[in-house]
Backbone bond lengths (Angstrom), bond angles and torsions (degrees), N, CA, C in turn:
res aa  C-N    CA-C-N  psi(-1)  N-CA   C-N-CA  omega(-1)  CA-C   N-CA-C  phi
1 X - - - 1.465 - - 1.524 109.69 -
2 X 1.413 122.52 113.62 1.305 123.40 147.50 1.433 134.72 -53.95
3 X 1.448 110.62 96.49 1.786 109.95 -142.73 1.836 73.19 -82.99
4 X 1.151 158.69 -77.71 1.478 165.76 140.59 1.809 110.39 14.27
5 X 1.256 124.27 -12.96 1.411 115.24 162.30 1.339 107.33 -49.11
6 X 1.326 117.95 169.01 1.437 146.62 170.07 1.606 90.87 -70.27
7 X 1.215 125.85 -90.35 1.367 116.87 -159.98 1.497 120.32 -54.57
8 X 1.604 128.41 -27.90 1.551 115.18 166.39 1.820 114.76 -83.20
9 X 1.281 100.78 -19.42 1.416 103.12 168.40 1.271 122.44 -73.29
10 X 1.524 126.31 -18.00 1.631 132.00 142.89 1.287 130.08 -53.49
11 X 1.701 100.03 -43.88 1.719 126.48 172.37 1.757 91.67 -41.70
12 X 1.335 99.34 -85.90 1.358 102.02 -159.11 1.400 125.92 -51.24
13 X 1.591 110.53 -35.57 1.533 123.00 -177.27 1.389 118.39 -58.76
14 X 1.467 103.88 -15.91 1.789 128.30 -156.94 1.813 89.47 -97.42
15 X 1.105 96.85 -49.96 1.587 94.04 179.27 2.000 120.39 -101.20
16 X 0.950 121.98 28.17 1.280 137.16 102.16 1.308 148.70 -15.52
17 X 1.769 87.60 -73.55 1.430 114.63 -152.05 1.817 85.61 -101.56
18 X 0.926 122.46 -15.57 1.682 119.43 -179.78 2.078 96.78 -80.08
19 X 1.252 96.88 -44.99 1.927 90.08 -168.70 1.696 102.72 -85.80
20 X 1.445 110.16 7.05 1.237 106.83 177.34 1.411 136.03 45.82
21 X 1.764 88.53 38.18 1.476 106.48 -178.42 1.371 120.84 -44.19
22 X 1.196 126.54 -65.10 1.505 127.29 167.51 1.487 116.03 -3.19
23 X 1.762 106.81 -68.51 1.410 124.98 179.65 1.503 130.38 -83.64
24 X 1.252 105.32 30.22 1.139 106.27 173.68 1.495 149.73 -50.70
25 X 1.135 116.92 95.24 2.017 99.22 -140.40 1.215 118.58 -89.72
26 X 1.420 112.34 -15.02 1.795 121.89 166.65 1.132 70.47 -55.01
27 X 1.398 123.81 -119.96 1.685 154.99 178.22 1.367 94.08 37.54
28 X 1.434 111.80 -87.90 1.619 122.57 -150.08 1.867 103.94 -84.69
29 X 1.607 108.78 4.10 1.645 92.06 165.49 1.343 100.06 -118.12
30 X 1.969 127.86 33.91 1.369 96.32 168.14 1.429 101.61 -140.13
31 X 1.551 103.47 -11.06 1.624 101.34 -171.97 1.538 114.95 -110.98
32 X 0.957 118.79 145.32 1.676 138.00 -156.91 1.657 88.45 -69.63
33 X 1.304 110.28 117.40 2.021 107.29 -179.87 1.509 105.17 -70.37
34 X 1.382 113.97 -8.28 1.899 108.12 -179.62 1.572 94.85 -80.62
35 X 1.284 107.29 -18.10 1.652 91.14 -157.42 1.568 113.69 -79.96
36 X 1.690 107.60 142.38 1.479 117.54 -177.94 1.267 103.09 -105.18
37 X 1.512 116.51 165.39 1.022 129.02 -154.68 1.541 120.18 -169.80
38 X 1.154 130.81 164.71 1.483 136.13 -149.24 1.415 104.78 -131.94
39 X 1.500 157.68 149.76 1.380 166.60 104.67 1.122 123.90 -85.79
40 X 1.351 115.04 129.38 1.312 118.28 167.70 1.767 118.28 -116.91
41 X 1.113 121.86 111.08 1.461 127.82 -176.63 1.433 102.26 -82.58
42 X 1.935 113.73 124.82 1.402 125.84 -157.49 1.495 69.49 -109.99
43 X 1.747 94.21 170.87 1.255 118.69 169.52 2.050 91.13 -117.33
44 X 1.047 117.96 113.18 1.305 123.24 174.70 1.947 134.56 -71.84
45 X 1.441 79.78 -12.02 1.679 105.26 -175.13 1.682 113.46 -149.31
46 X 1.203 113.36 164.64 1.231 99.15 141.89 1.430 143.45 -92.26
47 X 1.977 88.73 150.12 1.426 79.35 -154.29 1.802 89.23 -158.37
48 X 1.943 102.06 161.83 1.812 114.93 169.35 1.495 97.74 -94.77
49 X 1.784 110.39 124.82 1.270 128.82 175.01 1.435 107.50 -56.61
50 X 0.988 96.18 141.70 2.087 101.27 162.94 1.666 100.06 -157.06
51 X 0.958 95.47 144.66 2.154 130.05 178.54 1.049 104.39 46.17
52 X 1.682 133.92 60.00 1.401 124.57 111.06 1.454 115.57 -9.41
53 X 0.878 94.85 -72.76 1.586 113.37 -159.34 1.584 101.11 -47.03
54 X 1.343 126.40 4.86 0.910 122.68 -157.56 1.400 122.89 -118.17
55 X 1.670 105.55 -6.43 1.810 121.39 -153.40 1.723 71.58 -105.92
56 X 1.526 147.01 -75.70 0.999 114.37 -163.35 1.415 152.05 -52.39
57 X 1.786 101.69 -31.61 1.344 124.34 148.04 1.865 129.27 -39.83
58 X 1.701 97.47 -29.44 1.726 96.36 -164.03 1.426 80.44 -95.34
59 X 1.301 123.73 -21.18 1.670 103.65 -174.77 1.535 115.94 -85.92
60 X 1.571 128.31 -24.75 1.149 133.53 172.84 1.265 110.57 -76.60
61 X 1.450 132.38 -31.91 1.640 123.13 155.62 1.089 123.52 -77.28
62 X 1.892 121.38 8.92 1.875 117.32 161.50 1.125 96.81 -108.10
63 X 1.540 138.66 10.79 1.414 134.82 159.08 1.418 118.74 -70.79
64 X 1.778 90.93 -40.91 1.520 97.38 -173.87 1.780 121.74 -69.43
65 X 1.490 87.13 -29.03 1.880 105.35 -168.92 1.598 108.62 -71.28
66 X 1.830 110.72 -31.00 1.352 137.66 -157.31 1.655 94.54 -74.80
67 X 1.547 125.56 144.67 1.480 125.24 166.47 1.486 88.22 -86.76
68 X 1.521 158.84 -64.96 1.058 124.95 -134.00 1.439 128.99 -58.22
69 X 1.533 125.77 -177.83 1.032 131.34 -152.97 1.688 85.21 -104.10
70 X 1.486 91.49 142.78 1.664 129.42 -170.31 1.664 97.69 -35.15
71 X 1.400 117.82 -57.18 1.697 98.17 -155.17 1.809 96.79 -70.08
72 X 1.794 128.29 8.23 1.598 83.15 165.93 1.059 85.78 -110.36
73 X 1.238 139.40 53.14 1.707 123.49 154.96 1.932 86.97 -94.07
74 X 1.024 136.63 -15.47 1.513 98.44 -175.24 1.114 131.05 -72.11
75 X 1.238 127.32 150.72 1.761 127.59 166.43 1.199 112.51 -166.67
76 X 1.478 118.12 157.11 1.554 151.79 -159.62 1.871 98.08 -101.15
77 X 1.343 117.82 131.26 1.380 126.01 150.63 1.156 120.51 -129.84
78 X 1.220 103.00 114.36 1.732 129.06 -169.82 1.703 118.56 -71.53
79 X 1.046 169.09 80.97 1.259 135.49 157.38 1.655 102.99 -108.07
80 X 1.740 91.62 173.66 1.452 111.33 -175.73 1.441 109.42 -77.55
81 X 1.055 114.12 118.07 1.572 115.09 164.64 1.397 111.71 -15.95
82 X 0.969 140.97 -79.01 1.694 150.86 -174.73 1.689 119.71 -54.16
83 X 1.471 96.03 -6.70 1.528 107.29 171.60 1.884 123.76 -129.47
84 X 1.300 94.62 123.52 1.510 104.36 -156.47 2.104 102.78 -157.00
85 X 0.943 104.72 155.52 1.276 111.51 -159.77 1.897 91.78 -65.66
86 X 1.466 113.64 131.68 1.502 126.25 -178.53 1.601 114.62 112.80
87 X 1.690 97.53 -17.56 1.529 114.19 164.14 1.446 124.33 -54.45
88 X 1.429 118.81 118.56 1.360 109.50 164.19 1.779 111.45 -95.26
89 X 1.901 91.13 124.80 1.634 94.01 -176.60 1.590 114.04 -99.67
90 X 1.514 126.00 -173.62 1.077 135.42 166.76 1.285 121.94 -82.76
91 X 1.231 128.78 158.90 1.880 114.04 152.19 1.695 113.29 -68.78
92 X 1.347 91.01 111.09 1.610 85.72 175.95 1.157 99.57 144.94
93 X 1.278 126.49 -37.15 1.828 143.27 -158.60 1.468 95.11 -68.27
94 X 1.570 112.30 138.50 1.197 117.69 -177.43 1.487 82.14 -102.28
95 X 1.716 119.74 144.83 1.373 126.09 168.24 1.393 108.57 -103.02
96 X 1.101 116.90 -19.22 1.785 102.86 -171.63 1.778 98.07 -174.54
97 X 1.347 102.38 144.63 1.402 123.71 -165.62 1.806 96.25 -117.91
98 X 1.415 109.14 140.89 1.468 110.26 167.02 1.600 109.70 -153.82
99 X 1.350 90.36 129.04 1.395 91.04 171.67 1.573 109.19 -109.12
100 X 1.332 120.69 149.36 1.823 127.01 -152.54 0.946 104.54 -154.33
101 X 1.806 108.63 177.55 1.392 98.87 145.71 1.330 122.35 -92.17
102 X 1.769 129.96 179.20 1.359 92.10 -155.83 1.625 106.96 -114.49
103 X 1.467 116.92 20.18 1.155 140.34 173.89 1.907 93.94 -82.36
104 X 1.262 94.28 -56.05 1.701 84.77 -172.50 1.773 118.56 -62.46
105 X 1.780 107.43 -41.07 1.412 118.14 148.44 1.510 135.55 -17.52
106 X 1.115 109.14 -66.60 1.631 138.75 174.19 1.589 96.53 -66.21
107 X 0.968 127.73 -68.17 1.937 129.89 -175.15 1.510 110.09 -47.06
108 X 1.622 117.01 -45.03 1.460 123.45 -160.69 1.390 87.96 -96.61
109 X 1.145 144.93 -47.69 1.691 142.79 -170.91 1.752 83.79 -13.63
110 X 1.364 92.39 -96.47 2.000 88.36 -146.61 1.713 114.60 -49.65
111 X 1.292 114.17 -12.73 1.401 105.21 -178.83 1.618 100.86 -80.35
112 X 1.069 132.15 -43.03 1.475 144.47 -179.24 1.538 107.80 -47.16
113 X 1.437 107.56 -48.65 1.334 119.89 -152.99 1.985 87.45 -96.11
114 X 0.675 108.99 -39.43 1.728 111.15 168.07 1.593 120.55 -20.28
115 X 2.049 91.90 -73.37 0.941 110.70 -149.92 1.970 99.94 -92.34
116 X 1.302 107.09 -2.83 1.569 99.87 175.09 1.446 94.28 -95.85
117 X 1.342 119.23 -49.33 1.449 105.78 -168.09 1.852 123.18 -46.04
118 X 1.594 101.82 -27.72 1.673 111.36 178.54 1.556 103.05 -83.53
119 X 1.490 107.66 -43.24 1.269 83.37 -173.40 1.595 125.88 -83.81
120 X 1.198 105.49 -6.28 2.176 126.74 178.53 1.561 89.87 -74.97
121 X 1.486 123.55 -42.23 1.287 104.59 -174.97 1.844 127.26 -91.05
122 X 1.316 104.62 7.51 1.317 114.03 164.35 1.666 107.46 -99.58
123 X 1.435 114.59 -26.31 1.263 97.01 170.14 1.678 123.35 -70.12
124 X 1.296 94.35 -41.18 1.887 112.42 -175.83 2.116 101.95 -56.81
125 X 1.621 107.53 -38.03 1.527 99.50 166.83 1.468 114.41 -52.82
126 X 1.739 92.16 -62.78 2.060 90.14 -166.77 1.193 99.39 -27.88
127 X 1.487 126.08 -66.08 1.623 129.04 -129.24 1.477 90.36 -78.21
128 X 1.200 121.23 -19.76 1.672 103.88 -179.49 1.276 95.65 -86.85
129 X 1.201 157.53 -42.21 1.539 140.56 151.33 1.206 134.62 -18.78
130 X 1.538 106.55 -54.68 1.490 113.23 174.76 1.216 112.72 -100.32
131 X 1.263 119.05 19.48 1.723 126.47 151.67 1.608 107.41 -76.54
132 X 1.588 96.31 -42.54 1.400 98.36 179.54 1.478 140.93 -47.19
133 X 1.630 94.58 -31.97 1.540 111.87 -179.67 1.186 97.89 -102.52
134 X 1.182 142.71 19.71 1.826 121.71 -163.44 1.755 88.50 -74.66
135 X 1.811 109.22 147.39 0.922 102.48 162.09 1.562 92.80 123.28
136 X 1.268 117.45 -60.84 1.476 131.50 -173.25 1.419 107.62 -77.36
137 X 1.221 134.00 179.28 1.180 158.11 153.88 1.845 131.29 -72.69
138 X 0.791 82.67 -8.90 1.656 101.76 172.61 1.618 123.51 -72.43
139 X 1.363 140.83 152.73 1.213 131.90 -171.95 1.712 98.41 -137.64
140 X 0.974 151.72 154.84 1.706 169.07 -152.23 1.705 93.94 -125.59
141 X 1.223 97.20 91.05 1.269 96.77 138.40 2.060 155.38 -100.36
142 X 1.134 109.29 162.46 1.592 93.99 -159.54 1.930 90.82 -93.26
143 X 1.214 112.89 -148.42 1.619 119.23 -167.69 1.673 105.86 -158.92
144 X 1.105 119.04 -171.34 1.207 131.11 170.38 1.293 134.24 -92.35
145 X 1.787 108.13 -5.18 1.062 133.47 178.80 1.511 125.67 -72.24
146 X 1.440 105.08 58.92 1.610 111.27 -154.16 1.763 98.86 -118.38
147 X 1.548 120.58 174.86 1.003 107.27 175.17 1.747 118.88 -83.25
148 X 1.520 115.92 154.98 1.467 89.24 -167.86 1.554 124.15 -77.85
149 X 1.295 119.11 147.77 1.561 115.38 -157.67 1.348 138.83 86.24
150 X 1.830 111.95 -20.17 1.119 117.60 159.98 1.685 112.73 -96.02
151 X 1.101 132.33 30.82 1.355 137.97 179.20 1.475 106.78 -30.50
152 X 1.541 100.60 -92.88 1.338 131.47 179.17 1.406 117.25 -21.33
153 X 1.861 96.32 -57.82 1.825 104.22 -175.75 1.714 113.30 -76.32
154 X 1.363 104.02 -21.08 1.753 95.31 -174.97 1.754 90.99 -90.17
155 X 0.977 147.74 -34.66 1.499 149.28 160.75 1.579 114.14 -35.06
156 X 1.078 131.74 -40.67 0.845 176.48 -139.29 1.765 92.76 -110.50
157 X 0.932 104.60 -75.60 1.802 101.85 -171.66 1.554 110.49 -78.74
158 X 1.528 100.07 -24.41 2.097 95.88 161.57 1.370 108.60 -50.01
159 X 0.937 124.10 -45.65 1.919 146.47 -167.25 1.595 93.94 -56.91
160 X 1.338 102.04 -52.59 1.625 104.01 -152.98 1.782 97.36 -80.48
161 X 1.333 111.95 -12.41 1.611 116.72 -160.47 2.145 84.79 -106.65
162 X 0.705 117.72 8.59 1.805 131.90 174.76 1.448 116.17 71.49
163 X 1.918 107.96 7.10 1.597 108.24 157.77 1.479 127.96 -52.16
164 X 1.304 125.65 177.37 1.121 136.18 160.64 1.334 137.27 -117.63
165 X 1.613 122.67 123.43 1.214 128.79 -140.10 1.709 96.44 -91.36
166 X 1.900 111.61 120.29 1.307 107.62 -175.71 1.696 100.96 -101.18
167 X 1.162 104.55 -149.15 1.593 97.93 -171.38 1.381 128.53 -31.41
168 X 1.380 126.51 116.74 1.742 116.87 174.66 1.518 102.05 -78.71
169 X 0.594 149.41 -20.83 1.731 141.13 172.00 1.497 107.04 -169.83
170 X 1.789 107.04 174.97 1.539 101.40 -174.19 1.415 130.48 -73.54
171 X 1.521 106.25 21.99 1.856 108.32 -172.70 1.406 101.48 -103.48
172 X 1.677 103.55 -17.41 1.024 105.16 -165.77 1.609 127.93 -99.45
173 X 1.387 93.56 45.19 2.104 113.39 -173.46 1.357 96.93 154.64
174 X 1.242 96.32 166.56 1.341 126.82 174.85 1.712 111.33 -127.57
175 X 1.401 92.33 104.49 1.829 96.22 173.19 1.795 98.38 -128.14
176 X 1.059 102.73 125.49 1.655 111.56 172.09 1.290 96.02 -97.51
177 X 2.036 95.28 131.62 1.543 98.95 -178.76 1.857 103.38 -117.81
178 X 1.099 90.56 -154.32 1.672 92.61 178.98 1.609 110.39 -85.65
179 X 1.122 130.39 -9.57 1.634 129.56 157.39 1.483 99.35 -69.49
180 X 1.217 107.63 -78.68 1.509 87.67 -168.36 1.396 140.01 -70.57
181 X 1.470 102.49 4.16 1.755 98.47 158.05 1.880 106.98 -96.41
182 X 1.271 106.68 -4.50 1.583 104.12 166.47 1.481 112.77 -59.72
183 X 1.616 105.22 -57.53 1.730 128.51 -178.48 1.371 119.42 -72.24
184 X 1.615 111.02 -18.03 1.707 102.37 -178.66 1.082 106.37 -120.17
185 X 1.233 125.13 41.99 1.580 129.36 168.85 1.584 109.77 76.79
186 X 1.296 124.35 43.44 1.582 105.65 162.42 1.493 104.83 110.95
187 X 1.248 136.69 151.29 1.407 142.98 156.22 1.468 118.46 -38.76
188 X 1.554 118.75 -46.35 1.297 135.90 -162.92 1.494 98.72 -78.76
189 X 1.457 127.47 -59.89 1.494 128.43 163.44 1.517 133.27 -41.61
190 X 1.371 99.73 -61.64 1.782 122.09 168.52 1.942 97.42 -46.55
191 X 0.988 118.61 -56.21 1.789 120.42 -159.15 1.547 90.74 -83.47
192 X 0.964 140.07 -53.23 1.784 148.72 162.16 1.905 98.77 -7.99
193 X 1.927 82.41 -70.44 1.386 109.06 -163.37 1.793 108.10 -48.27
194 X 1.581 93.70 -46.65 1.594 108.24 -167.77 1.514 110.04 -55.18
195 X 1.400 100.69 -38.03 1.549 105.45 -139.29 1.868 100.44 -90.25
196 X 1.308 105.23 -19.38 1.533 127.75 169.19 1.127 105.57 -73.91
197 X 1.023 124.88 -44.08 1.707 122.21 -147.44 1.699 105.07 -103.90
198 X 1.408 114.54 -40.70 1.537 109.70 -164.44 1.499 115.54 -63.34
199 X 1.165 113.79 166.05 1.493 129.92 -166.78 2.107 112.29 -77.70
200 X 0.921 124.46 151.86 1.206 106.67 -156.89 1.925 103.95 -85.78
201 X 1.546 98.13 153.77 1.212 92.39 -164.46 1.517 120.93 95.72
202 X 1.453 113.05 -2.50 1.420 114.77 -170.54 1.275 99.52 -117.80
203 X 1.589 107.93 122.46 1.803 118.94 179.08 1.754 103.06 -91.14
204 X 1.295 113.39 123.61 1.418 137.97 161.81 1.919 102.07 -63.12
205 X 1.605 98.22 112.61 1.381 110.60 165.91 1.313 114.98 -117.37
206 X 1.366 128.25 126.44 1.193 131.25 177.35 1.502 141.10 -98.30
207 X 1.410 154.61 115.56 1.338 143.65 -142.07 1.391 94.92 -94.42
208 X 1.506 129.98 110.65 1.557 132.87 162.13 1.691 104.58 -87.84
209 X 1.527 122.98 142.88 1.067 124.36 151.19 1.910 117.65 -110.63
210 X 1.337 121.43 -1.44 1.339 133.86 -159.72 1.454 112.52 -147.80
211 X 1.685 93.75 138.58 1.979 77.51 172.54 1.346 130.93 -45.56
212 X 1.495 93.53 -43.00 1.669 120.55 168.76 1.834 113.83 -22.04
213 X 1.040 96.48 -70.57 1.869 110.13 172.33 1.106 116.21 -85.86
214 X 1.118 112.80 3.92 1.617 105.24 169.90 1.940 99.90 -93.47
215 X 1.104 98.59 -34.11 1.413 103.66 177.98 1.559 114.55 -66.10
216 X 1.547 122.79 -42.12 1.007 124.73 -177.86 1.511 125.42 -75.94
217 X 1.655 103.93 -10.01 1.428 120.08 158.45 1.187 140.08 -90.85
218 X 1.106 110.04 -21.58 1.232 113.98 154.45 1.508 126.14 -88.96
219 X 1.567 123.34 -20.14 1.567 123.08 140.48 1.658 126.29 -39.39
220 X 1.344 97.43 -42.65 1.788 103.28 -167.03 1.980 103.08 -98.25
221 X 1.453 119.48 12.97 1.266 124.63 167.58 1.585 128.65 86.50
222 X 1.286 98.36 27.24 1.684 129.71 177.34 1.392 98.78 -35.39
223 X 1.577 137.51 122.55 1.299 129.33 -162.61 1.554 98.76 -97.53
224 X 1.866 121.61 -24.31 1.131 124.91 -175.95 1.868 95.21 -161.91
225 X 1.439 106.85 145.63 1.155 121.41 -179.16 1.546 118.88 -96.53
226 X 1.786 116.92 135.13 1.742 94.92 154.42 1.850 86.34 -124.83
227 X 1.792 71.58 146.18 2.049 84.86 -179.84 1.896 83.48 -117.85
228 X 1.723 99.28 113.78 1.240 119.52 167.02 1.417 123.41 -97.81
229 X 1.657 100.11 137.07 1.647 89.08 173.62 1.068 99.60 100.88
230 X 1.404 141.72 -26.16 1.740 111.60 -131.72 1.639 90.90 -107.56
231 X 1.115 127.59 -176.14 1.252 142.97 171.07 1.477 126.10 -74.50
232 X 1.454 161.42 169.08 1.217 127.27 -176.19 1.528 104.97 -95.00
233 X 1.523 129.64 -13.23 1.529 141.93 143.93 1.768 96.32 -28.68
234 X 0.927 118.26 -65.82 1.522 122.31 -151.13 1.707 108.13 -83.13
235 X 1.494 96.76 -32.04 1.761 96.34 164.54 0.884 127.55 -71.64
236 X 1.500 119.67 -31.10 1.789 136.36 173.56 1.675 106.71 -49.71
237 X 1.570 101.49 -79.34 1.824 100.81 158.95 1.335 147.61 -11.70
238 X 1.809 86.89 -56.90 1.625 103.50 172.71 1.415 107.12 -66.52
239 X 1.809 109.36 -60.86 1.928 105.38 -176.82 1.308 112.32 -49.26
240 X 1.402 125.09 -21.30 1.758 132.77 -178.57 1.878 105.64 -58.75
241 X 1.468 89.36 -58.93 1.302 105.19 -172.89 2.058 122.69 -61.71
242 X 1.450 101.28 -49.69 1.044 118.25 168.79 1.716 121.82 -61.07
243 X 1.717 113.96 -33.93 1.402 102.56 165.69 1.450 116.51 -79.87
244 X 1.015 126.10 7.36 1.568 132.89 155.28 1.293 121.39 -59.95
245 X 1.362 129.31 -20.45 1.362 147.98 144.66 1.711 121.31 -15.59
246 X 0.915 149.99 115.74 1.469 141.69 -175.25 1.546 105.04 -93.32
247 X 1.953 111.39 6.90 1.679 106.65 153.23 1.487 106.88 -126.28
248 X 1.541 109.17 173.92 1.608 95.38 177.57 1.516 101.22 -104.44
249 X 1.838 101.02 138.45 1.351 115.01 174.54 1.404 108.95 -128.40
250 X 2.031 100.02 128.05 1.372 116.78 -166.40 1.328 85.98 -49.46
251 X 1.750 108.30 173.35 1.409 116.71 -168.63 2.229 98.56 -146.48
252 X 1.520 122.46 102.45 1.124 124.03 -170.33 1.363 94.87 -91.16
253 X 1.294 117.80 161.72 1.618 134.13 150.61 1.523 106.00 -135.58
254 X 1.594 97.42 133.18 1.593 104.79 164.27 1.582 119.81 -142.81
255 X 1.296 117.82 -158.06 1.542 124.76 174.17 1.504 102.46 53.83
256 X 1.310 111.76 119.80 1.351 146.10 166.22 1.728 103.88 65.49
257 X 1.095 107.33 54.89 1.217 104.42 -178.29 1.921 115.93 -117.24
258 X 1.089 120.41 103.97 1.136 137.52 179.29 1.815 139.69 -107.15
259 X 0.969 123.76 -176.23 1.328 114.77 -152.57 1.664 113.67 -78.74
260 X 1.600 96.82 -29.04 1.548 120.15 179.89 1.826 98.93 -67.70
261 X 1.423 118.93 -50.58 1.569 113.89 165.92 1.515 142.52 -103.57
262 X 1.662 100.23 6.35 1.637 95.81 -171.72 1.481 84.07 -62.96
263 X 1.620 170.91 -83.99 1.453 126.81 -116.56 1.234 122.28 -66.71
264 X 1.324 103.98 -25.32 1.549 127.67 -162.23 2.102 84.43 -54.56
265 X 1.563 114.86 -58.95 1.391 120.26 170.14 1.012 121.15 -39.08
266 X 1.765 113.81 -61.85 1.633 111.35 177.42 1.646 114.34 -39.55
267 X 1.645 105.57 -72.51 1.258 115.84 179.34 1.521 124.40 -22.97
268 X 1.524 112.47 -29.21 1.548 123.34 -154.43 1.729 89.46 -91.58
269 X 0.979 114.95 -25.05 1.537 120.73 163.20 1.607 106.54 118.95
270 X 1.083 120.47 14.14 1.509 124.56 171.71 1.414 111.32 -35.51
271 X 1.263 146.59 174.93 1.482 151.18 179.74 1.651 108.15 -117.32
272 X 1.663 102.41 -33.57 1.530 109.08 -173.15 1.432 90.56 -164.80
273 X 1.638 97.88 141.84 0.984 121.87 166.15 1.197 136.99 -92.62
274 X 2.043 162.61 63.85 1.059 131.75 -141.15 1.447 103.29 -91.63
275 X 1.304 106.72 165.45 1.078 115.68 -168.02 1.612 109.37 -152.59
276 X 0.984 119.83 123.40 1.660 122.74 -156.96 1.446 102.67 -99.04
277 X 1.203 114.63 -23.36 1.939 115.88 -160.44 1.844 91.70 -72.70
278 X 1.529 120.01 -28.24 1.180 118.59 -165.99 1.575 107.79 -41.43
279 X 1.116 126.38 -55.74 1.444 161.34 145.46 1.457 132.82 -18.25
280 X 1.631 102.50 -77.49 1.155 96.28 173.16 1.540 112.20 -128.08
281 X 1.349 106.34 52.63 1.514 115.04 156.02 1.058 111.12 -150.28
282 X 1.121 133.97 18.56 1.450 137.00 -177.95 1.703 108.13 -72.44
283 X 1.560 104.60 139.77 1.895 105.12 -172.08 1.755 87.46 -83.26
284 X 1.530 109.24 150.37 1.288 102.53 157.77 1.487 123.54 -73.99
285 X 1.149 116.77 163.26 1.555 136.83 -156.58 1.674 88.67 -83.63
286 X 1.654 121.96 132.53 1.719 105.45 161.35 1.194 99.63 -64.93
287 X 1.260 135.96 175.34 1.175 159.25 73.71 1.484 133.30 -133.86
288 X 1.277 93.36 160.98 2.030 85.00 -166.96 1.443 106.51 -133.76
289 X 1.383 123.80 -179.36 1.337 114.17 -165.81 1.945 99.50 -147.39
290 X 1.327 95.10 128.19 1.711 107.56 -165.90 1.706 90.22 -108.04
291 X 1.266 92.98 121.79 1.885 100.16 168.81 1.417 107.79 -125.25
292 X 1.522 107.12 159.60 1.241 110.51 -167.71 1.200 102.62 -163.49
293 X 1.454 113.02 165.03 1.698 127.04 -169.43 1.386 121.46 -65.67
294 X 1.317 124.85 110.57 1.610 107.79 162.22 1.288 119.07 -54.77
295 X 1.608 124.69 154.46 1.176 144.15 161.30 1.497 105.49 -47.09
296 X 1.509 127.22 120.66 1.268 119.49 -165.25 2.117 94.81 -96.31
């Protein structure tokens, strides 16, 4: 992750500028602005790290936003060699040490602690997903079902949790679903349309719910399949049917697929699994962050 892009460097500046860190008014009517100070970010559970990468970045863009004078923008971020975002930690594990000032400390706490706790706890899901399948052939994929604006960073923490990141937005693939063969005249038209028209390099994926359309997609030149909905009985069938093919076509499963049955899916021979809860059901990760006074 490029924590310094333009678009997460908006991310963060945006959420900042929403808790109105700068102005913090407990903050700046009780604590001495000379005073330095120490944090330590616990890991409260176990758990897969995500956005480290992220506490030095949010503090060098509240330096920039901040009027004070340069020497209290400095500070130190510590972590342990052996801990880095994709890490699975303990309860107890300190992830990252900072020494600050402690006005700036106190301001960034909840934005800091925000944005690891959502994103540690979408990573800590994946990995219990793709714990689920270890063994099989199958890969976890994430969805689009993210919050809006955090795309990138919760995508980003599928990665770090050892999922695999499927479409980043709609330019980026072509999957025909059941709206748009509702709206473009039919499976046979919509895939016609696709398969003429798309840009080169672009694989046509198609949404089957029925043998019926599964048949008619792979007649009309379906470059890759998703069989939605179906049962893992009914995905088994379909992957049966579909490697009958004399090319190979990736093979998706989705809709209602959860932790109690994604193997039952893998097993059925799926290629990828998506899985939407990664995203937007994921619990946040504890952790909390204890700061304290330097020795003056």
């Amino acid at each position: 992750m490029d924590w310094k892009s333009h678009r997460i460097d908006t991310l963060l500046e945006q959420a900042l500028v929403e808790d109105q860190a700068v102005s913090d008014a407990t903050t700046n009517l009780t604590i001495d602005p000379n005073l330095r100070a120490s944090a330590s970010i616990l890991a409260r559970q176990e758990m897969v790290v995500a956005g480290l990468g992220a506490v030095s970045r949010l503090l060098e863009i509240f330096a920039r936003l901040d009027a004070r004078p340069p020497a209290h923008t400095r500070f130190e971020v510590i972590s342990h060699p052996e801990i880095f975002d994709g890490v699975r930690v303990h309860k107890g594990q300190v992830l990252a040490f900072i020494r600050h000032n402690a006005r700036a400390l106190l301001s960034c706490e909840r934005v800091i602690l925000n944005l690891m706790q959502h994103l540690s706890g979408i990573a800590t899901l994946t990995r219990e997903y793709v714990d689920a399948i270890q063994g099989t052939k199958a890969h976890v994929l994430d969805t689009r079902k993210t919050v809006p604006g955090m795309r990138a960073l919760e995508k980003y923490a599928v990665l770090c949790g050892g999922g695999t990141n499927h479409r980043l937005d709609l330019a980026s693939g072509i999957l025909i679903k059941n709206n748009h063969i509702s709206l473009g005249g039919g499976l046979r038209t919509a895939l016609k349309n696709a398969l003429e028209r798309r840009q080169k390099g672009q694989r046509v994926q198609v949404e089957v719910r029925t043998p019926h359309e599964l048949e008619e997609a792979l007649e009309c030149g379906a470059e890759a399949i998703l069989l939605d909905n179906m049962t893992p009985a009914q995905v088994k069938t379909s992957v049966e049917r579909i490697r009958k093919e004399d090319r190979w076509i990736p093979i998706e499963a989705s809709g209602g697929i959860v932790l109690g049955n994604i193997r039952a899916y893998a097993e059925a021979g799926a290629d990828f699994i998506s899985v939407g809860a990664l995203t937007h059901s994921a619990k946040a990760a504890d952790i909390s962050m204890s700061i304290v006074a330097e020795p003056s």
